[in-house]
Every structure is written in C-alpha cells, then in structure tokens.
N, CA and C atoms as a LAMMPS dump frame, in Angstrom:
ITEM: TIMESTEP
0
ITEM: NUMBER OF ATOMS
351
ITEM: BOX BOUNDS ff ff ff
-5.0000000000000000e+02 5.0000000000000000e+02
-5.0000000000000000e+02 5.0000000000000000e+02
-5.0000000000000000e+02 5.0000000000000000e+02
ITEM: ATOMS id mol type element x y z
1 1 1 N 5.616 10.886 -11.991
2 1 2 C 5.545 9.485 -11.597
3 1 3 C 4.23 8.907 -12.133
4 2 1 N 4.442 7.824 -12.491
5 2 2 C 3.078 7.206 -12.624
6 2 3 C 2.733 6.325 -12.172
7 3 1 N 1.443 5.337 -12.041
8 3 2 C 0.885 4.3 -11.426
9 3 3 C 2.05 2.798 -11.3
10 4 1 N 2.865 2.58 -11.906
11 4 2 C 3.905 1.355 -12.052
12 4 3 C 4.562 2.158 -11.304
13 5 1 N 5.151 2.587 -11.332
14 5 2 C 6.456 3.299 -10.511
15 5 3 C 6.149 3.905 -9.209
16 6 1 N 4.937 3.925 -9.02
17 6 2 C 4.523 4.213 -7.691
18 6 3 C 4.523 2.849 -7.084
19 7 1 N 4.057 1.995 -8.13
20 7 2 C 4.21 0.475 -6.885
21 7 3 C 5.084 -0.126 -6.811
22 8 1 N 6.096 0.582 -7.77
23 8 2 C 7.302 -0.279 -7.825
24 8 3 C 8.215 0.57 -6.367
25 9 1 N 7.73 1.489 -6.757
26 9 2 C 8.368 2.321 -4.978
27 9 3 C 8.094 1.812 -3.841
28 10 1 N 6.698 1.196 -3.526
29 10 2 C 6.028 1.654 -2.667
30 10 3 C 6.083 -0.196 -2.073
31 11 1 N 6.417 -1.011 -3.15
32 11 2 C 6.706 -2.51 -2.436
33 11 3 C 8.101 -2.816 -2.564
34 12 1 N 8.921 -1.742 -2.883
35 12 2 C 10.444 -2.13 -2.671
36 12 3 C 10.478 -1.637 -1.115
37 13 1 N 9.819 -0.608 -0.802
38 13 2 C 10.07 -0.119 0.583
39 13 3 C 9.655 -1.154 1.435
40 14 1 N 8.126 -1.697 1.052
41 14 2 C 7.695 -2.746 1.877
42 14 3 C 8.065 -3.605 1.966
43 15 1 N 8.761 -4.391 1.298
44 15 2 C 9.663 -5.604 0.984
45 15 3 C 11.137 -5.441 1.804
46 16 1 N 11.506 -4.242 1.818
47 16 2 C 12.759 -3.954 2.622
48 16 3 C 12.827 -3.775 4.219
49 17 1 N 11.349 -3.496 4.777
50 17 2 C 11.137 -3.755 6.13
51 17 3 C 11.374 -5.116 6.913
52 18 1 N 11.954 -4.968 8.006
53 18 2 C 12.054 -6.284 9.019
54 18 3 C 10.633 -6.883 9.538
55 19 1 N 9.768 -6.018 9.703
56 19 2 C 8.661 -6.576 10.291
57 19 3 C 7.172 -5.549 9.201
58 20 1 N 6.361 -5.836 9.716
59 20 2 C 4.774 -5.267 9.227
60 20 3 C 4.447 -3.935 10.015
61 21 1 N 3.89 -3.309 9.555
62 21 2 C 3.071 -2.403 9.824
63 21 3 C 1.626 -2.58 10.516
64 22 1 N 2.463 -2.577 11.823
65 22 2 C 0.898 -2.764 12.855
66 22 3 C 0.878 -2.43 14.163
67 23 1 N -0.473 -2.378 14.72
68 23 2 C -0.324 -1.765 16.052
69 23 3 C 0.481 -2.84 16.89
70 24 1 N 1.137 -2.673 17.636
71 24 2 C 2.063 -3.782 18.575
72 24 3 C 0.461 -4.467 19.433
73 25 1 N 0.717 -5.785 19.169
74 25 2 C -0.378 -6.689 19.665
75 25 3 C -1.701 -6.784 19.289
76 26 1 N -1.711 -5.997 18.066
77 26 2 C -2.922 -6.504 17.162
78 26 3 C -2.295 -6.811 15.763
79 27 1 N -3.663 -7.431 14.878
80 27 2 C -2.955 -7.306 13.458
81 27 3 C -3.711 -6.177 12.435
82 28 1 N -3.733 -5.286 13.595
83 28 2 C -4.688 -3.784 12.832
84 28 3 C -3.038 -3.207 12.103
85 29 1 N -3.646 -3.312 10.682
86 29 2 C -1.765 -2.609 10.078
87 29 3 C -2.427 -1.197 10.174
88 30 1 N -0.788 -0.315 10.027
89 30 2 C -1.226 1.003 10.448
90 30 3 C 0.276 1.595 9.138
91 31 1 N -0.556 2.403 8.479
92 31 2 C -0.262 3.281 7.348
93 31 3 C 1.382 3.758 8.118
94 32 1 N 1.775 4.212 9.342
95 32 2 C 3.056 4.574 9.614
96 32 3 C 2.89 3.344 10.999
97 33 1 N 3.618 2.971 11.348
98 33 2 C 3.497 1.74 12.422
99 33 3 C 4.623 1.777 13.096
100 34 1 N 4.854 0.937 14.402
101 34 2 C 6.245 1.29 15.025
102 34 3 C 7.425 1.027 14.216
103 35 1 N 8.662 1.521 14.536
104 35 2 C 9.835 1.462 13.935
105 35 3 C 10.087 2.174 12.299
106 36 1 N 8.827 2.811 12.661
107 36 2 C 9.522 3.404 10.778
108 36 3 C 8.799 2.637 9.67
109 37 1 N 8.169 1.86 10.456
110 37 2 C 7.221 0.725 9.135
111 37 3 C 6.72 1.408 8.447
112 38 1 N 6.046 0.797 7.738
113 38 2 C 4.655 1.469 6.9
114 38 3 C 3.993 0.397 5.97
115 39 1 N 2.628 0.256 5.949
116 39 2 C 1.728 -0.189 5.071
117 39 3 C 2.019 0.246 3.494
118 40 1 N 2.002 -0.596 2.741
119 40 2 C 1.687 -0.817 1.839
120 40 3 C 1.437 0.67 1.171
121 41 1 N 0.109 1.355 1.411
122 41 2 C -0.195 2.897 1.378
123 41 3 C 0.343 3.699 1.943
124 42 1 N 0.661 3.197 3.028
125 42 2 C 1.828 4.098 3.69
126 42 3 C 3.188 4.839 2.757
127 43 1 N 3.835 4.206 2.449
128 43 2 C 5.064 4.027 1.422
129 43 3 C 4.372 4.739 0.365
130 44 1 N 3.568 5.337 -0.209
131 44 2 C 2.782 6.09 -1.236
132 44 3 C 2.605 7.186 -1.06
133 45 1 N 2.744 7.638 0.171
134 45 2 C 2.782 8.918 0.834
135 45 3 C 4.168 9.655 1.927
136 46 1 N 4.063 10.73 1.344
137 46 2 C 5.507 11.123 1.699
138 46 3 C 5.086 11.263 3.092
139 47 1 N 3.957 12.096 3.566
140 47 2 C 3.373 13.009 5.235
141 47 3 C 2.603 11.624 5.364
142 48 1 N 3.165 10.851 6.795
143 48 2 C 1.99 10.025 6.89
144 48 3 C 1.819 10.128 8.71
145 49 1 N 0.56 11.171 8.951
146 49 2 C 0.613 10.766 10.176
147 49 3 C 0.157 9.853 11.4
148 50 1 N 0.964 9.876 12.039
149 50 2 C 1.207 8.864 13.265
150 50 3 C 0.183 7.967 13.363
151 51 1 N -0.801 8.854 13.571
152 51 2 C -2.251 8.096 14.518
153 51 3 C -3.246 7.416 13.38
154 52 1 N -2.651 7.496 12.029
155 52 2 C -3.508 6.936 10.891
156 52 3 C -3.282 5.68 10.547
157 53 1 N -4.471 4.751 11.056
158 53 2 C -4.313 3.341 10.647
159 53 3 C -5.247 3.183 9.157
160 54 1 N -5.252 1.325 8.949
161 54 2 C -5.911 1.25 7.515
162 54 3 C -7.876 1.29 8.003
163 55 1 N -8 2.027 8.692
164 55 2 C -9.77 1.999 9.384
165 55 3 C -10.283 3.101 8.063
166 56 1 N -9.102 3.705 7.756
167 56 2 C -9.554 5.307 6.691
168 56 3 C -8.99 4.792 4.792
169 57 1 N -8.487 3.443 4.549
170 57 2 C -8.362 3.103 3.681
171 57 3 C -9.398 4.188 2.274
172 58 1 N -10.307 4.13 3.046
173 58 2 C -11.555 4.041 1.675
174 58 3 C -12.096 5.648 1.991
175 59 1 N -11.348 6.387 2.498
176 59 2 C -11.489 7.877 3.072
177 59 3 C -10.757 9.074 1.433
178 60 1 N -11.433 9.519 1.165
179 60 2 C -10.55 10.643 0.645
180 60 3 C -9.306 11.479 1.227
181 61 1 N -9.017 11.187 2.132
182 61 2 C -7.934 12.06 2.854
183 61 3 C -6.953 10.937 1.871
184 62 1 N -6.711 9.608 2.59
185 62 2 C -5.717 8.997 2.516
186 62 3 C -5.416 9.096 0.66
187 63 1 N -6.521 9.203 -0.301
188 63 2 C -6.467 9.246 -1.79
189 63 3 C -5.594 10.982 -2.044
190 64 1 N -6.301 11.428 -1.479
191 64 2 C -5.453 12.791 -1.516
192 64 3 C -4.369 13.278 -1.048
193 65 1 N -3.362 12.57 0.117
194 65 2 C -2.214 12.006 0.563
195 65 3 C -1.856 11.596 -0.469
196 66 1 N -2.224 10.736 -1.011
197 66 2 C -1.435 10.015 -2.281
198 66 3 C -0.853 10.989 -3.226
199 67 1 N -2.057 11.223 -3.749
200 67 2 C -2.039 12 -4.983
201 67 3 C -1.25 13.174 -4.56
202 68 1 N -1.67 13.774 -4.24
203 68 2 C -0.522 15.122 -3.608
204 68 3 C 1.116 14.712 -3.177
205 69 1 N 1.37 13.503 -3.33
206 69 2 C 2.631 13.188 -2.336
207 69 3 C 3.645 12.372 -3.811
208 70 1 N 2.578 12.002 -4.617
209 70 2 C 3.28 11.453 -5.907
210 70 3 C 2.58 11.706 -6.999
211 71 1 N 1.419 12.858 -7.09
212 71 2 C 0.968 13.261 -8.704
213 71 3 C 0.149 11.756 -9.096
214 72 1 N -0.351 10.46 -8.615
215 72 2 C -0.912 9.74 -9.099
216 72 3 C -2.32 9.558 -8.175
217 73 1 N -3.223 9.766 -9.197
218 73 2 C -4.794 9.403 -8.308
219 73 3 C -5.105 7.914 -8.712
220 74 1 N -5.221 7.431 -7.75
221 74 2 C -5.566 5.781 -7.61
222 74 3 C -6.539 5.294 -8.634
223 75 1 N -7.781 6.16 -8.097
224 75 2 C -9.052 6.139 -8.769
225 75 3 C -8.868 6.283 -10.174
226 76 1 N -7.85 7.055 -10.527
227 76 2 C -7.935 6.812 -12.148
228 76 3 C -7.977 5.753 -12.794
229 77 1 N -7.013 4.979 -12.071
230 77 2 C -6.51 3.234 -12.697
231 77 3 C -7.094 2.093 -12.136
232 78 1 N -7.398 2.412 -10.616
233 78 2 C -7.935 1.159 -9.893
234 78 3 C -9.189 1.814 -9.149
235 79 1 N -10.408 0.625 -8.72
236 79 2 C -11.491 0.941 -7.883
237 79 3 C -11.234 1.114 -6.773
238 80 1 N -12.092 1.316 -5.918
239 80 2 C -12.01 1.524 -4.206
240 80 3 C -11.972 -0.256 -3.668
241 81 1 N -12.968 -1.14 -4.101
242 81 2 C -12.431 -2.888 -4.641
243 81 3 C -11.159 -2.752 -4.659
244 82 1 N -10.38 -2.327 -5.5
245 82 2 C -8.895 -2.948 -5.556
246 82 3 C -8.218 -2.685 -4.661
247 83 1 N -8.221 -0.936 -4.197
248 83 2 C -7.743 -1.165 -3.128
249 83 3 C -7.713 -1.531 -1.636
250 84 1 N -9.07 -1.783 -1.867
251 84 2 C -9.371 -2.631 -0.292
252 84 3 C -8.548 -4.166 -0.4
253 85 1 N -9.068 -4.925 -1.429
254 85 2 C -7.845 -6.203 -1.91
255 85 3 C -6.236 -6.265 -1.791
256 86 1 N -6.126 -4.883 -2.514
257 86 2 C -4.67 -4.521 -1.912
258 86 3 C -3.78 -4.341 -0.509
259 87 1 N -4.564 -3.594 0.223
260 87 2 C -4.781 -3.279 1.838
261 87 3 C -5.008 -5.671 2.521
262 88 1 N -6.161 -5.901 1.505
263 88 2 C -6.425 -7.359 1.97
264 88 3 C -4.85 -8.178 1.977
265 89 1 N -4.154 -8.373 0.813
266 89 2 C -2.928 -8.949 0.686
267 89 3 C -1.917 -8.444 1.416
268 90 1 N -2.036 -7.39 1.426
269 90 2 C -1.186 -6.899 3.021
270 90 3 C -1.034 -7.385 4.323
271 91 1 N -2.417 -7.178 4.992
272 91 2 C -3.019 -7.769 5.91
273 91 3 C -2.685 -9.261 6.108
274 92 1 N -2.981 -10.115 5.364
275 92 2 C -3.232 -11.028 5.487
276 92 3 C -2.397 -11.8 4.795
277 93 1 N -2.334 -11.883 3.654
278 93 2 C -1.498 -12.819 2.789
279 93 3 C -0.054 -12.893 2.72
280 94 1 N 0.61 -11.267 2.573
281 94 2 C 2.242 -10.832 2.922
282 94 3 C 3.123 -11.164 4.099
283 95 1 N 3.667 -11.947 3.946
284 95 2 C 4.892 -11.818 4.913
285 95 3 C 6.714 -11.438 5
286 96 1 N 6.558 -10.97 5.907
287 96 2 C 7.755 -10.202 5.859
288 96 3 C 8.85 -11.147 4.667
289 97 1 N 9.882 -10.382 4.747
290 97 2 C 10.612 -11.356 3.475
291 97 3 C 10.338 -12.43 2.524
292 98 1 N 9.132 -11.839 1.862
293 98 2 C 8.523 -12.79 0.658
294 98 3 C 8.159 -11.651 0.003
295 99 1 N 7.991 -11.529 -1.071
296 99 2 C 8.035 -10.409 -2.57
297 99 3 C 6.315 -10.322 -2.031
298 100 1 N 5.878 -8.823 -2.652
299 100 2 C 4.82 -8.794 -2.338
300 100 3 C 3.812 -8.73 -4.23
301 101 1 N 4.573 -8.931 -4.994
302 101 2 C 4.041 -8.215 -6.083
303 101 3 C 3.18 -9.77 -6.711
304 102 1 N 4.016 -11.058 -6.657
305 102 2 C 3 -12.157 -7.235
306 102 3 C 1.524 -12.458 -6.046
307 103 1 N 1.19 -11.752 -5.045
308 103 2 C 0.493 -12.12 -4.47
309 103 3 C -0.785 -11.409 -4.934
310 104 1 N -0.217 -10.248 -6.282
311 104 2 C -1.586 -9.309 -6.251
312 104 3 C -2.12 -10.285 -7.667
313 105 1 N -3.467 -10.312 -7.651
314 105 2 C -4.411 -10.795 -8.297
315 105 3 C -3.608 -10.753 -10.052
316 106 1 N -3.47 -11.409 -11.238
317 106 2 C -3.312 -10.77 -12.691
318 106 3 C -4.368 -9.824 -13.333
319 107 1 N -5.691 -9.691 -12.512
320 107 2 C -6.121 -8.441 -13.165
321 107 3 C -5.943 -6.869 -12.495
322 108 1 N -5.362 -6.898 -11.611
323 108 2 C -4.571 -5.792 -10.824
324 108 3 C -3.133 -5.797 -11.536
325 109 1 N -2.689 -6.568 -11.213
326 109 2 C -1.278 -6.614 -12.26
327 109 3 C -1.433 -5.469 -13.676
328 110 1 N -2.425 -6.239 -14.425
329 110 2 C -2.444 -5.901 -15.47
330 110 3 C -3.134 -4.215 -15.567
331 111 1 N -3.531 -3.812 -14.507
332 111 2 C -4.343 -2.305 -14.476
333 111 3 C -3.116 -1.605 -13.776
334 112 1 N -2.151 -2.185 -13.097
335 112 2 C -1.014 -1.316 -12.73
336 112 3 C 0.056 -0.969 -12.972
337 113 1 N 0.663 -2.542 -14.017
338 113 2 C 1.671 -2.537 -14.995
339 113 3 C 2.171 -2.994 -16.454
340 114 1 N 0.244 -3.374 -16.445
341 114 2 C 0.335 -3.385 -17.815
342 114 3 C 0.266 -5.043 -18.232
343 115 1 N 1.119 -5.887 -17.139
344 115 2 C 1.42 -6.854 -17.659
345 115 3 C 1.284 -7.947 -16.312
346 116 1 N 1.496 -9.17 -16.385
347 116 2 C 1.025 -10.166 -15.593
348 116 3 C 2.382 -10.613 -15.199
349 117 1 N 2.911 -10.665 -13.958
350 117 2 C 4.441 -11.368 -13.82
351 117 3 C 4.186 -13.215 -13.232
C-alpha cells in the first residue's frame, strides 16, 4: 500500500460513517469512538485501542500503529505539521456527509496524491 491509497481508504471509511468520532459530549475526537467510529487516523490502523483519543496524535505509538497496520510511515511523505492539520480538518472543519478530501490544504494534496483535486 502506499501513501494515496492509504487515504483513499482511510476517508472512504470516514466519509461512510453516520456520525464523528468523539467522546459522547465533548468534541475531543477519539481514534476508535462510540459505535464503531473512527478518526480520520483511526481508519489507518487496523488494532485501534479503545481508550486512545487524538491527545497522542504526535506520539510514536500512534505512527507505528500506522505503519505496522499498512507498511506506510507518515513521516516519510508528510511532517508532524501536517498531521496535526489533518487531525485539525477533522476536528473542526468535517462534517458528517460532506467529502473530506477538498477540505485538505493543495499542498497536502499534492504530498499525498500527487495532484490537487
């Protein structure tokens, strides 16, 4: 797998959820969240456990989850910046049934698929 096809996985899943990934009554999103959700990073990782919210975004565990779960290290292609931005458009900018992919910046675009949609 590589870096496109990991996000192309990983926001079809997110895009296919009814609701967000978050603790019930906050807007803390959480990597596995009630109902089967999942963050954004979440969906990037096959083992995601329970009690792991986005507080460990910028943690080596969650990079090594990745990488171990789909053969792609983040850090190769994008900064620890991008993906905090990424985690940001999640958070904040995404809503449920709206595409999540024109919301990411064109110079992320272009470091993940090459190309600007």
């Amino acid at each position: 797998m590589n870096i496109s096809e990991l996000f192309d996985t990983a926001i079809a899943g997110l895009e296919a959820q009814t609701e967000k990934s978050s603790t019930p009554g906050t807007d803390l999103c959480q990597y596995h969240g009630p109902h089967g959700t999942k963050c954004l990073f979440g969906h990037m990782m096959d083992a995601v456990p329970d009690t792991m919210n986005t507080e460990t975004i910028g943690s080596n565990v969650i990079l090594k989850l990745i990488r171990e779960s789909s053969g792609v290290d983040l850090l190769d292609t994008l900064k620890a910046a991008d993906l905090v931005a990424l985690q940001d458009i999640h958070d904040v900018d995404w809503k449920v049934g709206y595409p999540f992919r024109p919301l990411i910046p064109g110079h992320l675009q272009l470091k993940i698929w090459g190309d600007v949609q």
